[in-house]
N, C-alpha and C positions, 0 to 999 in steps of 0.2 A: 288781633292787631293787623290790619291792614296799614302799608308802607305807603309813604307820602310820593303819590305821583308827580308832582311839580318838581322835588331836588330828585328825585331816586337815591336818595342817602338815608339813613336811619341811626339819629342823631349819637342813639345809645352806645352802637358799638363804632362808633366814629371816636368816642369819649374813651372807649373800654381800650381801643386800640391805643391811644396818644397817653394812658396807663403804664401802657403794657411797656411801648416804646421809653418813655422815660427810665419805669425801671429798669428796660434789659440795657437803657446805658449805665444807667447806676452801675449795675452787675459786670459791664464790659469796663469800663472808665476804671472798675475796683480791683480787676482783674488786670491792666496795666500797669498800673499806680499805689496800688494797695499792698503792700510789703508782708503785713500781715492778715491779708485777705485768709478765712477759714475757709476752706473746702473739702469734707469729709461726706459728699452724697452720696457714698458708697458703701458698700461692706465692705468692701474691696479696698476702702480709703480711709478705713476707721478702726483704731484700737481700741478695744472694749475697755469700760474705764477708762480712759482720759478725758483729762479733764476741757469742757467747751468753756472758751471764751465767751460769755455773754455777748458783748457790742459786737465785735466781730460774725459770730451766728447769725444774729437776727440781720445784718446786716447782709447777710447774704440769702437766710430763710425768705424775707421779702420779696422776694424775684422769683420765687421758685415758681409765683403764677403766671410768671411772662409765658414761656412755653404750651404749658396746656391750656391757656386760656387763646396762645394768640394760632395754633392751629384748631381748636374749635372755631375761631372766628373765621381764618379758614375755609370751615364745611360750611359753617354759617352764609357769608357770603356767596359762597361758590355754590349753591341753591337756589341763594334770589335772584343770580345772577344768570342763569342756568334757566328758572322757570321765565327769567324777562326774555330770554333769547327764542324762546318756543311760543311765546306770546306772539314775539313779532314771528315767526313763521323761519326763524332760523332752522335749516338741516340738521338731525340727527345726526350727521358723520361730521357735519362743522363743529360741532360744538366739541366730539370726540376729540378731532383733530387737534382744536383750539388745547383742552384740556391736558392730552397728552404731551403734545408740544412744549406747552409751560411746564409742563411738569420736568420734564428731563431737563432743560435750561436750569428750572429751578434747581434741582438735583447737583446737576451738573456743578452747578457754583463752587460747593462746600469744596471737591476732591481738586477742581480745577483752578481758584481763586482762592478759596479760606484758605489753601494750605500752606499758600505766603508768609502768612504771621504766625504758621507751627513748627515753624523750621523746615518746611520743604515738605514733609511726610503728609499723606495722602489721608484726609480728614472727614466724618462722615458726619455731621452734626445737624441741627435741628433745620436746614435747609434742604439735606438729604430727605430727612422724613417727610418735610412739606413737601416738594415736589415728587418722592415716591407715591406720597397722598394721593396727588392730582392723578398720577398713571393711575392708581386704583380705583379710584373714583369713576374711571370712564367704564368700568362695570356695574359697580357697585351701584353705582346712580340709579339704572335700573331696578333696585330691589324696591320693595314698598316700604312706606315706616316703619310696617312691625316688625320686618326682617332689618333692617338697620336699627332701632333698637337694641335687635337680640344680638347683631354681629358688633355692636358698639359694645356692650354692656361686657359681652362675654370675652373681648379682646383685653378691655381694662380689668376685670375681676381675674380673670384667668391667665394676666402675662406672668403672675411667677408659675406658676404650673406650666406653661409655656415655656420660659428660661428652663426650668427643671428639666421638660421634657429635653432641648436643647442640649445642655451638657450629658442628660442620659444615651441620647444617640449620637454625640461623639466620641469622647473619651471616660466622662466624668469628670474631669477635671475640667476643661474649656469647652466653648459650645463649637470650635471651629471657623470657620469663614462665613457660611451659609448661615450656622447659626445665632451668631455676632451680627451679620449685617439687617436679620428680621427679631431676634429676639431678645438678645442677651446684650450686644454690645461687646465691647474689648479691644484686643490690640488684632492686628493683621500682621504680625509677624513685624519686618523691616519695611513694610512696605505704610504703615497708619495704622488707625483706630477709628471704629464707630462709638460716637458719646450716645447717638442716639438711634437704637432699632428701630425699624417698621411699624410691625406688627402692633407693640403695645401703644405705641403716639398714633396711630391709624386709627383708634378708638376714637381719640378727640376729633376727629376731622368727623366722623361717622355718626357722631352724636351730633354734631356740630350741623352736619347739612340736615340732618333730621328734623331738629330745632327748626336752623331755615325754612324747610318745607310748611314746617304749619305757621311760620311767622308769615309768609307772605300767602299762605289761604287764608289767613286770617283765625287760624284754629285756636288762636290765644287769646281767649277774651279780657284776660289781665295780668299782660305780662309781670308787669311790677309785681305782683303778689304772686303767679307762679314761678318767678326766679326766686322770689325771698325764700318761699316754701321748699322750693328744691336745695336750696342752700343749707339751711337749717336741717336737711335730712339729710344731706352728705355730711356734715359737719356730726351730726349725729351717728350717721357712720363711721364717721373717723374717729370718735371717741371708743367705740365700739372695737374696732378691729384693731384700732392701739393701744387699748386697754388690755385686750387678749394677748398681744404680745407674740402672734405667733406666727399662719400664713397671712400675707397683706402687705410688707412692708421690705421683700427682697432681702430678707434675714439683716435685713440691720435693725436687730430690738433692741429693746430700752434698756440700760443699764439700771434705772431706776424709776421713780415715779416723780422726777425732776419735771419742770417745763420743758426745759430746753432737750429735755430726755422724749418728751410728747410729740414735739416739735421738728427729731431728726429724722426725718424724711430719705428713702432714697428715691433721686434721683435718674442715677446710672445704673442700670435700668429703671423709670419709671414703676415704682407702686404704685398699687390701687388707691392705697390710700394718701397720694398724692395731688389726685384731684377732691378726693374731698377736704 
């Protein structure tokens, strides 16, 4: 797939974004106004056996793809955008600068601006992880596809063994400050909470500029059939690792072989089997 030089836009994920956007107002608009809006994306949030609301669930499962679809697009972008900048003969330390730069503003938002509408308390949410993204990015970029790949793949399969690891070198019971802010998530004492860690949402952005890179060499000779094909195999993954019931899903397992039992996801912290 070669990008259309006349708009430099690429119509697909112009569409996937104006998606994503509507639902995460769905999801914010629900989260005002919704009285009995369900939110159980946690273990941490969820009593085994109780009973799910139908309409209320799915009404809120729908959105669960806003997140990791719209920092993959994210990496996506910030690839094409990145190999146009070296095209025209932009500096290597510009583009750092550029990237870092955004990144911390970006960051900066959630603790300095979100915290408005959470009662003051200092907030780390999926604005934090984009713009953490971008600081890491200004290394990362550097690697080759196959090392992005393995550092993509292995961040999202590996973030519970990662949260594990986390609560094992603090207490066991909490992952701590450090740990919370890259892996596990949680509260910060009286001072906030991270909804969203680093390390496992770093993934999407990771796979995401990878994607990028061969979309604008042109390494995808049809995209439409290798996104359906890729889809169809994570989906088959997710039958797979939620079928098993076991590591995959940040211990929030199925209470039964219900749908809506298929269908609980966590969230907070993202599981693997989240994006599939």
């Amino acid at each position: 797939m070669v990008l259309p030089p006349e708009t430099g836009r690429v119509a697909a994920v112009d569409a996937l974004r104006g998606l994503v956007i509507i639902l995460m107002t769905w999801d914010h608009a629900s989260y005002a106004y919704n009285a009995g809006r369900y939110v159980t994306d946690s273990v941490g949030w969820y009593t085994p056996g109780s009973a799910i609301p139908a309409a209320q669930f799915m009404a809120r499962f729908v959105t669960h793809l806003c997140a990791p679809t719209f920092i993959f697009l994210a990496g996506l972008v910030m690839a094409i955008s990145i190999l146009r900048k070296q095209a025209a003969g932009i500096a290597e330390r510009r583009i750092d600068t550029d990237l870092l730069l955004r990144g911390i503003f970006i960051l900066a938002l959630d603790p300095l601006w979100m915290s408005f509408g959470f009662g003051g308390r200092a907030v780390f949410q999926v604005l934090y992880a984009i713009g953490g993204g971008f600081c890491c990015m200004v290394l990362l970029r550097r690697m080759s596809n196959r090392w992005l790949w393995a550092v993509g793949l292995l961040l999202m399969f590996g973030s519970e063994a990662l949260a594990g690891l986390a609560l094992w070198a603090h207490d066991g019971k909490s992952a701590g400050p450090i740990g919370a802010f890259f892996a596990t998530g949680g509260r910060l004492g009286s001072f906030g909470y991270v909804l969203y860690p680093l390390l496992p949402w770093l993934a999407y952005m990771i796979l995401g500029f990878a994607c990028g890179r061969l979309m604008s060499r042109g390494r995808i000779e049809n995209p439409k059939r290798g996104f359906l094909l890729t889809g169809l195999i994570l989906l088959g993954i997710f039958v797979f690792v939620r079928g098993s019931n076991g590591y995959g899903n940040m211990l929030l397992h199925r209470d039964s072989l219900h749908l809506l039992q298929w269908l609980h996801v966590s969230k907070y912290p993202p599981a693997s089997v989240l994006v599939c």
